[in-house]
N, CA and C of each residue as an Amber inpcrd file, in Angstrom:
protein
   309
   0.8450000  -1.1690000   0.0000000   0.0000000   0.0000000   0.0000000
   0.8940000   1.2370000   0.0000000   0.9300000   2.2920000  -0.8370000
   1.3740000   3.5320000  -0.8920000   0.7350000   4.2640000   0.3930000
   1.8650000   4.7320000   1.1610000   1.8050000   5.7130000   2.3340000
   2.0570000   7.0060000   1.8940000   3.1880000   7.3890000   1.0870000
   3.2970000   8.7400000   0.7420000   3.6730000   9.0700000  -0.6570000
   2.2730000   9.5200000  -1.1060000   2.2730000  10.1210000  -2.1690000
   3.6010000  11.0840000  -2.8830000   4.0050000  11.4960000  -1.9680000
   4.5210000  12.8490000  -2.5340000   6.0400000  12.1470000  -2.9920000
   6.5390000  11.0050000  -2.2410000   7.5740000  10.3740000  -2.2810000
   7.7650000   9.3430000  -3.3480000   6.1090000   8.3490000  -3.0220000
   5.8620000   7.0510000  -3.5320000   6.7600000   6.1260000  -2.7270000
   6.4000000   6.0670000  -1.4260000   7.1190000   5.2010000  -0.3630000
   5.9500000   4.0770000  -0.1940000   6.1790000   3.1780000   0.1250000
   5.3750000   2.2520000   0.1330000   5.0790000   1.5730000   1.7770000
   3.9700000   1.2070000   2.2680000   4.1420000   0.5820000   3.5690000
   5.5890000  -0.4300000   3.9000000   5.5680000  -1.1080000   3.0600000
   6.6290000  -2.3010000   3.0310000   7.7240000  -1.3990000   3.6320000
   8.1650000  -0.5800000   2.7880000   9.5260000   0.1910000   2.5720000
   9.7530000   0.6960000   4.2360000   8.5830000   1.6590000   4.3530000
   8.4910000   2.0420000   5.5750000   8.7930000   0.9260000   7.3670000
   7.9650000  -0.0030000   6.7820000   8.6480000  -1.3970000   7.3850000
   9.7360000  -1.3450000   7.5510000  10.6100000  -1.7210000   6.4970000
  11.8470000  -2.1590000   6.3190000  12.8180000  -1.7200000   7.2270000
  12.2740000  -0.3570000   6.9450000  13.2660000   1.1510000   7.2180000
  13.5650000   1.0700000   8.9600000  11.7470000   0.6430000   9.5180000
  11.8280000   0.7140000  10.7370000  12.6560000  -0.3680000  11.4640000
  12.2340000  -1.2640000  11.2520000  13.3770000  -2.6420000  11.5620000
  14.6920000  -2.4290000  11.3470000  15.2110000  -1.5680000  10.2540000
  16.7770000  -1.6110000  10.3650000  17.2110000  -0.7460000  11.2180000
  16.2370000   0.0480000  11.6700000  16.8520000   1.3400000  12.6230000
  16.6180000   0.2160000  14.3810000  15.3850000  -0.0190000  14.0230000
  15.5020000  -1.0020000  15.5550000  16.5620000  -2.1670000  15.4170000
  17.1180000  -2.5980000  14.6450000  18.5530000  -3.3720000  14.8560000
  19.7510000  -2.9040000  15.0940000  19.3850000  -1.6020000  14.6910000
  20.6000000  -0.5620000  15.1280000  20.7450000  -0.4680000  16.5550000
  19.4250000  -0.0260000  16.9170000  19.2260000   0.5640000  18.4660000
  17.5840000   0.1170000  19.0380000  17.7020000  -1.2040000  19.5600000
  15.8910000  -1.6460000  19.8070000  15.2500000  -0.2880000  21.0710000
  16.3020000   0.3390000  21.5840000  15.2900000   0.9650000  22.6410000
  15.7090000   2.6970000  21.8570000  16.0350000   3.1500000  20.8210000
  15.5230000   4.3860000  19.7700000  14.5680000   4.7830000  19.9100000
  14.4040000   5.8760000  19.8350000  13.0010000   6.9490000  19.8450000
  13.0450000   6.7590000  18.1800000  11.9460000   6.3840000  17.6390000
  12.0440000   6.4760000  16.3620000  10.6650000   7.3610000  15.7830000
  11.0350000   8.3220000  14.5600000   9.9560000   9.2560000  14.4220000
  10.1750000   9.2330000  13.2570000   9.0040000  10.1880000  12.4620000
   8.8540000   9.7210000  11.1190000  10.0250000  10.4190000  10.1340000
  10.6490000  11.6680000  10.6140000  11.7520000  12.0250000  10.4670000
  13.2470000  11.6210000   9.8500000  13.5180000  10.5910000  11.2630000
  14.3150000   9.6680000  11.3580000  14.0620000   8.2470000  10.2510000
  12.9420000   7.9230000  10.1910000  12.6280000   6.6800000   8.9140000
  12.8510000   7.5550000   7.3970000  12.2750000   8.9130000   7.2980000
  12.3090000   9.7200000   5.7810000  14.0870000   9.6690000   5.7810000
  14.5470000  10.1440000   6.9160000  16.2310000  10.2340000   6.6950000
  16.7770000   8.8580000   6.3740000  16.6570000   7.3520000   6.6500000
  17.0690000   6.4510000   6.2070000  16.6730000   6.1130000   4.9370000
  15.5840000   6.6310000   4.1790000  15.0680000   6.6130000   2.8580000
  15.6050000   7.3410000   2.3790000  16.4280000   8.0700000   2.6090000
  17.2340000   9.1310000   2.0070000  16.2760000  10.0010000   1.4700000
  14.9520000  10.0930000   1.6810000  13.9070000  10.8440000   0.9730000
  13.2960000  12.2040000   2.4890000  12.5310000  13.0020000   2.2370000
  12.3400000  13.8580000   3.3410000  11.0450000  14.1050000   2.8510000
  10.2740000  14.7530000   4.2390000   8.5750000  14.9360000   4.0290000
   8.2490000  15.8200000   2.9920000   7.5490000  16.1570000   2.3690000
   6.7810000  17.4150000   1.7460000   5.9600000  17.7760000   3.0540000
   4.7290000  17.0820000   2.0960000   3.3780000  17.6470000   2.4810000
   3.1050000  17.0340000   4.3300000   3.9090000  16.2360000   4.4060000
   3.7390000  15.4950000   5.7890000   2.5510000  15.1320000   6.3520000
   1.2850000  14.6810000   4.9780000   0.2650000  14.5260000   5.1430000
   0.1780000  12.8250000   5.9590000   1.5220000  12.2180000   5.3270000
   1.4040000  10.9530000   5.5230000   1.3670000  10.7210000   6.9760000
   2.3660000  11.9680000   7.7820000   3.2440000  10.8470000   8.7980000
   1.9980000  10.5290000   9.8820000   1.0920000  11.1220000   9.9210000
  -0.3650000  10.5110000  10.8190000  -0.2480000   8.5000000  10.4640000
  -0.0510000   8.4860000   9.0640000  -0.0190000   6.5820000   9.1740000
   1.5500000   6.4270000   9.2180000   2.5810000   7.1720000   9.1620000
   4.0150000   6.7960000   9.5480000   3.8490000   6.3760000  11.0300000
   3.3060000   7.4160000  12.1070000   3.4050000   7.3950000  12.9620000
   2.7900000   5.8190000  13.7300000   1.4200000   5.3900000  12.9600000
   1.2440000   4.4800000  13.3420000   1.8020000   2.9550000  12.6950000
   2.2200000   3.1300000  11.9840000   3.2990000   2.0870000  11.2390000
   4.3970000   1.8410000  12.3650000   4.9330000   2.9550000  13.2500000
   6.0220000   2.9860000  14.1030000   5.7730000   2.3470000  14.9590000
   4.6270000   2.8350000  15.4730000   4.0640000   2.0160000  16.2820000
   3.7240000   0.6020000  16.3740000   3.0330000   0.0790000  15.3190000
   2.6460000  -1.1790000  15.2890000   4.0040000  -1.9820000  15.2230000
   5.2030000  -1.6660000  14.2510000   6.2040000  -2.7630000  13.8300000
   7.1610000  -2.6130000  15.0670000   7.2060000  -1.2220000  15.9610000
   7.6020000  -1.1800000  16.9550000   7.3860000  -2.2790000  18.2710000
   5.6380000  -2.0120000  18.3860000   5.3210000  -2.7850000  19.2300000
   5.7260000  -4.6090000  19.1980000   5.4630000  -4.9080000  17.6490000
   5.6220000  -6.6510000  17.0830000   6.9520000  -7.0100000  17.3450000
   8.0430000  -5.8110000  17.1500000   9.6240000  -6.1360000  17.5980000
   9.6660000  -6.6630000  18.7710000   9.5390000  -5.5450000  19.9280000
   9.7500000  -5.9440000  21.6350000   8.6850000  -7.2680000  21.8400000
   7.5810000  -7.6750000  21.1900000   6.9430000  -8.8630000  21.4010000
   7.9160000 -10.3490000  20.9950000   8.2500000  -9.9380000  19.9200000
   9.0970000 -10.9130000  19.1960000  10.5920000 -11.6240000  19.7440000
  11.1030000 -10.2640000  20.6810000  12.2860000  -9.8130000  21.3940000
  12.7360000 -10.9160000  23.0500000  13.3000000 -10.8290000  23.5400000
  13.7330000 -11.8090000  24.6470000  12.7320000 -11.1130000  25.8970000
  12.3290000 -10.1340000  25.4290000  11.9290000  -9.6580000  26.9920000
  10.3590000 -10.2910000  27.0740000  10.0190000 -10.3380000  27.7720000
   8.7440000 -10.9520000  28.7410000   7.2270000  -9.8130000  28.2910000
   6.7180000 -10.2240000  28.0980000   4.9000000  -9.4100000  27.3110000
   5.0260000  -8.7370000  28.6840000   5.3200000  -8.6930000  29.8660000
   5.0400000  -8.1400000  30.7770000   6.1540000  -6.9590000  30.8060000
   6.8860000  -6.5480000  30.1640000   8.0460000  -5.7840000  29.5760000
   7.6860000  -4.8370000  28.7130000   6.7820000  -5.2400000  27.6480000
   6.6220000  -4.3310000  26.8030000   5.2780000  -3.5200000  27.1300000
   5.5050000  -2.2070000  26.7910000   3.9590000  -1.0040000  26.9740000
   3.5970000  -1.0800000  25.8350000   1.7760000  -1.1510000  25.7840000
   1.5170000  -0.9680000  24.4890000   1.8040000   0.3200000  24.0380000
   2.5620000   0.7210000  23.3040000   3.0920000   2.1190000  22.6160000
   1.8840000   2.9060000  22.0630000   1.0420000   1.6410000  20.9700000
  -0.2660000   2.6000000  20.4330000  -1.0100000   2.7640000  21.0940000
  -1.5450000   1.9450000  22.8320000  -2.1020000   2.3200000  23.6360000
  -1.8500000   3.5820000  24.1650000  -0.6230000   4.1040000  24.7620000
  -0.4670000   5.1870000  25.2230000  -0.5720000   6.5180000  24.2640000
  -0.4100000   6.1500000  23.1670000   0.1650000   7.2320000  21.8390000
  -1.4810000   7.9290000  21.7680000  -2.5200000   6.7470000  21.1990000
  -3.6630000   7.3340000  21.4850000  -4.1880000   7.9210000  22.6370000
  -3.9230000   7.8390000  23.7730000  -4.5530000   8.1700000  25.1610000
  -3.5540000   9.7140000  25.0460000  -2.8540000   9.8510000  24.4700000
  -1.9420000  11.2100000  24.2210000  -2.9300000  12.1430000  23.4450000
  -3.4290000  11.6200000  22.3450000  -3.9740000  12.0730000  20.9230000
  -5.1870000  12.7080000  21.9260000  -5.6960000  11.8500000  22.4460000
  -6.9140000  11.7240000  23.1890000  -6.7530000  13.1260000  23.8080000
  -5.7130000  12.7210000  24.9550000  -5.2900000  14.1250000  25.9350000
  -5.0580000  15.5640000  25.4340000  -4.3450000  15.4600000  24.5360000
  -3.2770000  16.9600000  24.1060000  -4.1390000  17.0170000  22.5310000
  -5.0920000  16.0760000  21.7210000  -5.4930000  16.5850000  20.8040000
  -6.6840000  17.0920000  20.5980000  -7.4220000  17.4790000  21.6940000
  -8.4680000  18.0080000  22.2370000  -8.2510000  19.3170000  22.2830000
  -7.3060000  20.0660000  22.5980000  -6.8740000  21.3490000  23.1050000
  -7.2840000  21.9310000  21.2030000  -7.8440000  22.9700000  21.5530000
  -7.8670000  24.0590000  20.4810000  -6.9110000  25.6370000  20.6520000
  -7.0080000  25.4380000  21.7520000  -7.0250000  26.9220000  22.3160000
  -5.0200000  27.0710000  22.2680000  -4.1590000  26.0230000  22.0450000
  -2.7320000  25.8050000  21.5440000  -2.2390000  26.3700000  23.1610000
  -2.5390000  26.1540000  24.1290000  -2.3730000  26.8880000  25.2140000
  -2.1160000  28.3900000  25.7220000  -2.8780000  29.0660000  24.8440000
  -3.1570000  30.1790000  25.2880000  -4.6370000  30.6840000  26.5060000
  -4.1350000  31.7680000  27.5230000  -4.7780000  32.1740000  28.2390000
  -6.4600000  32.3260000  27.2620000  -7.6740000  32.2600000  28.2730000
  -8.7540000  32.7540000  27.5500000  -8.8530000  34.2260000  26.9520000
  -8.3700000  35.3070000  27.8400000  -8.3210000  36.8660000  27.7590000
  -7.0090000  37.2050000  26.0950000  -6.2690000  36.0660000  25.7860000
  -5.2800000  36.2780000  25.0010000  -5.7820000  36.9510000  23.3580000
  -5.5850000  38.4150000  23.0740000  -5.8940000  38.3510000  21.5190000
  -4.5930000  38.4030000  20.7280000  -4.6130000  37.7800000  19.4300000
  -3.3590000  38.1760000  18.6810000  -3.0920000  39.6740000  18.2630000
  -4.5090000  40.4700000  18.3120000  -4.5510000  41.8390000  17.4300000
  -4.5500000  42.6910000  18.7180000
């Protein structure tokens, strides 16, 4: 499945990308950034990285399952990631005071 148009990166690719960076380093902060820089390719429109982000997540999570450590070891990542989205993507107001005008 094509993830980013603007590139023509493909889910697979994006896969790939993520696994070689987690063989590099399994406990990496990995962001969609960091996967465009191993593609040697970089965002445009950065419409995609909403499904980068969860691509990270999922092949992230299947690694540490797959991994020596114990299910009782690993956090669900997309569990918390959404309960984030949930938390901080509610806010409209970008944390400004109510009394705040730009003009």
């Amino acid at each position: 499945m094509l993830i980013c148009h603007c590139n023509l990166i493909t889910e697979r690719e994006i896969e790939e990308a993520i696994l070689d960076l987690l063989e590099q380093d399994p406990w990496s902060l990995i962001v969609p950034a960091k996967v465009y820089h191993s593609l040697r390719k970089r965002g445009r429109c950065c419409g995609c990285f909403p499904n980068v982000v969860e691509t990270i997540i999922r092949v992230t999570e299947a690694y540490h399952l797959r991994s020596e450590a114990s299910g009782m070891d690993v956090v669900s990542h997309l569990d918390r990631v959404r309960g984030l989205r949930a938390e901080y993507g509610s806010r409209t107001h970008e944390g400004r005071k109510a009394g705040h005008r730009a003009a």
